[in-house]
N, C-alpha and C positions, 0 to 999 in steps of 0.2 A: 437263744432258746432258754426260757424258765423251768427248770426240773425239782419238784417238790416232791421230798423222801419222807416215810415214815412218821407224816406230822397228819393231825386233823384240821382243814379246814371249815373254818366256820363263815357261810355267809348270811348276813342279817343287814337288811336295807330295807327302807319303806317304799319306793318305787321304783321302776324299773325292769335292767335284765343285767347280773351278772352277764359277763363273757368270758369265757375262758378259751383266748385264741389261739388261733393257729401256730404252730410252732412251739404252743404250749404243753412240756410232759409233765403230769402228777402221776407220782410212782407211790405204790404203798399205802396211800392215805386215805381218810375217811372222808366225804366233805357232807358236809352236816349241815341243815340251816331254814330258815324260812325265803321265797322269796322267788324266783324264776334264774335259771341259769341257761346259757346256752354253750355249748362245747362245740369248739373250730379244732383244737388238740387234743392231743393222746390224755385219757384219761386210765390209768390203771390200777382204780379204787372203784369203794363201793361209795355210792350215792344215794344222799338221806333228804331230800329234800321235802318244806312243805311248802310248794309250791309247783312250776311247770318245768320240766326237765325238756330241751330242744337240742339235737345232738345234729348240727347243721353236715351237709356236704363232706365237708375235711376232717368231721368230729369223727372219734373213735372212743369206744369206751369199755374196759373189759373189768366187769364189776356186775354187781349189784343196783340195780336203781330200786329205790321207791318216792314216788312223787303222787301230785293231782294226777296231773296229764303228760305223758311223753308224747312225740312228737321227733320223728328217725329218718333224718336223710340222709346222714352216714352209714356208720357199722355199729352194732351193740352186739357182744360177744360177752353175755355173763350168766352168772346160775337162777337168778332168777331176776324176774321186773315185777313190780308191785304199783299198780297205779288205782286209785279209790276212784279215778273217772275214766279215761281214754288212754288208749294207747292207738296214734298214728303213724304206721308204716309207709310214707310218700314216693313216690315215684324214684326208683335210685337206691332206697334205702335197704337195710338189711339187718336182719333181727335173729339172732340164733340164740332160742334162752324161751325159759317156761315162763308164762306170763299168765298171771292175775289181774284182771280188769273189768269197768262195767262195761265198756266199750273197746271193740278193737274194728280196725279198719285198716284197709290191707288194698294198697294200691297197687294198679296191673306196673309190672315192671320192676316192681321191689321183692324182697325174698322175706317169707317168714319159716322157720326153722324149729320147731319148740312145741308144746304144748299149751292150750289157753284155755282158764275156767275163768266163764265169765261170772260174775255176781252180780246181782241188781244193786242198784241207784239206791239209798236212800227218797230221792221224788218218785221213783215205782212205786217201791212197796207205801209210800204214805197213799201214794195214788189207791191204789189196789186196794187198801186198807180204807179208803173212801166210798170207794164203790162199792165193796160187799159190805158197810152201812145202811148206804142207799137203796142196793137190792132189799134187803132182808128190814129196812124197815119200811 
């Protein structure tokens, strides 16, 4: 088992998905980065990604997210989640933490726990802001 204390990771890659497997503990740490991750281990930091945060089955993670899109069939156990698009809770999964999102989605058989404000899309409001153009001229 890999146990990373008190350090920030950084992940930056052009395609792909980080993994951060099973069996895997980050203690303490930041992890910072552009790019998509997925968590099979214990994560117990905060998570900064720009990209898709996916917290599989055996993920754990007691932090902090902010990403695109999360994506929870583990456990998420933190103070807040911050996603600029989705947050999906899948069958199994389980989310206790206040959460900001434009989207959330909440599947029968997983648990959501927390508080959710949703915000619009950036594509809404441009939408929105098209149509009352079009009404009004």
């Amino acid at each position: 088992m890999g146990i990373f204390n008190r350090n920030e990771i950084m992940i930056n890659y052009e395609s792909g998905m980080s993994l951060l497997k099973e069996g895997l503990v980050i203690k303490d740490s930041k992890i910072t980065g552009c790019g998509n991750i997925a968590v099979s281990g214990l994560v117990d930091a905060d998570i900064d990604i720009d990209g898709d945060v996916r917290i599989n089955e055996s993920g754990v993670v007691r932090g902090s997210v902010s990403c695109v899109n999360l994506t929870v069939e583990g456990t998420l156990n933190s103070g807040s989640v911050t996603a600029s698009r989705n947050v999906s809770i899948v069958r199994g999964g389980s989310v206790t933490s206040d959460v900001m999102c434009s989207g959330l989605n909440v599947a029968d058989s997983s648990v959501f726990s927390g508080t959710c404000n949703k915000k619009a899309s950036k594509d809404i409001i441009i939408e929105l802001h098209r149509n009352e153009r079009a009404v009004s001229g």
